[in-house]
N, C-alpha and C positions, 0 to 999 in steps of 0.2 A: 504494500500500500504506500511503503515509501516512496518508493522509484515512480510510484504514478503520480501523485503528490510534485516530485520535480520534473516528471517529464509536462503535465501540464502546466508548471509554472513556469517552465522556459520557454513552451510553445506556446504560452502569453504573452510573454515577454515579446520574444519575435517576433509574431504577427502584429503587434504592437507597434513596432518598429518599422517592419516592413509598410504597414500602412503608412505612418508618418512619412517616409520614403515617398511613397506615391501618392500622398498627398500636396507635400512637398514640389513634385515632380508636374502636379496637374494642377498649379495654381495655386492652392490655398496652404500661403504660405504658416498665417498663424497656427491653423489645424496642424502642419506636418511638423513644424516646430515643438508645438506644447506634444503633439504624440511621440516625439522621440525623446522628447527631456523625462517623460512619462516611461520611458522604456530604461533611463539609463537609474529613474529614483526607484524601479521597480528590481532593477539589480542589485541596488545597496542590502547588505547583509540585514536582517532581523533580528540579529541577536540582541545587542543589546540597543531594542530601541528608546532614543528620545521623542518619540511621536508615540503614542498609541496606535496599534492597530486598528482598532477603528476609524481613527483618524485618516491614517493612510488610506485604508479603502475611501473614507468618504472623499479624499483628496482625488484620486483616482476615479470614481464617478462623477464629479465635480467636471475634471477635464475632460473625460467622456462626453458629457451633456454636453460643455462648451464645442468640442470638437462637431458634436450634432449639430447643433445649431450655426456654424459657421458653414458646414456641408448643404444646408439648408437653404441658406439664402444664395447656393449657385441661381444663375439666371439663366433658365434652357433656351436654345434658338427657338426663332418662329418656325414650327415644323410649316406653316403657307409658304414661306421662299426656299424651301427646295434647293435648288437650280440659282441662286440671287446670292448665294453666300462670297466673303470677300478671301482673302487668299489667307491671309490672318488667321484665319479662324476655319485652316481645314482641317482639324478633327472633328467637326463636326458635321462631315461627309460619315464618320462611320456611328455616329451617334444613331439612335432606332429609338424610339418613346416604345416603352412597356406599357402604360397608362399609370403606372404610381410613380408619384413626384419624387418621391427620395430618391427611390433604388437609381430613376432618371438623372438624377442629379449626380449620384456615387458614377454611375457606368458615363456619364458626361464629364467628370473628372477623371476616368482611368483612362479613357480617350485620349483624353487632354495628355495625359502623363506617356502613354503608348505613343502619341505621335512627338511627343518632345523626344522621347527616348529612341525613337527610329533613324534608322542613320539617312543621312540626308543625301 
């Protein structure tokens, strides 16, 4: 039970990180920042904490919400111009609306991030 214990606390950790990364990578700079400083207080040892534990978690969903809320206010293309879009703004040729606004929002950031990161 231990070893599960740290394998899901590292695979916390990392995906933690890795988002911030691609957040980061797809515009929203405060989101990718506060998730990786998230990733590096989430490594500090526990032994002997000066925070409470609960604290920390609450710190931790604190930056979570925050991170939602900045995901949030992405602004989607007008799916009506199609075909009118400007050269700026071509990850949003491989954008595709699901009908829910978040998830819309998250895969129009990882767009963003995938076409930063494509070799040019």
């Amino acid at each position: 039970m231990d070893n599960l214990k740290k394998i899901a606390m590292w695979t916390g950790i990392i995906l933690t990180g890795l988002c911030g990364v691609m957040l980061l990578g797809g515009g929203k700079v405060m989101s990718g920042t506060l998730l990786i400083a998230t990733a590096f207080i989430m490594v500090l040892p526990v032994r002997r904490p000066k925070v409470p534990r609960w604290a920390r978690i609450g710190l931790i969903c604190a930056v979570f919400g925050v991170v939602i809320w900045n995901i949030s206010t992405t602004d989607l293309p007008n799916p009506s111009n199609g075909m009118a879009m400007s050269c700026d703004n071509e990850h949003a040729d491989t954008y595709t609306s699901t009908g829910f606004k978040f998830l819309d929002q998250v895969t129009y950031i990882f767009s963003d991030f995938l076409s930063q990161a494509a070799p040019s």
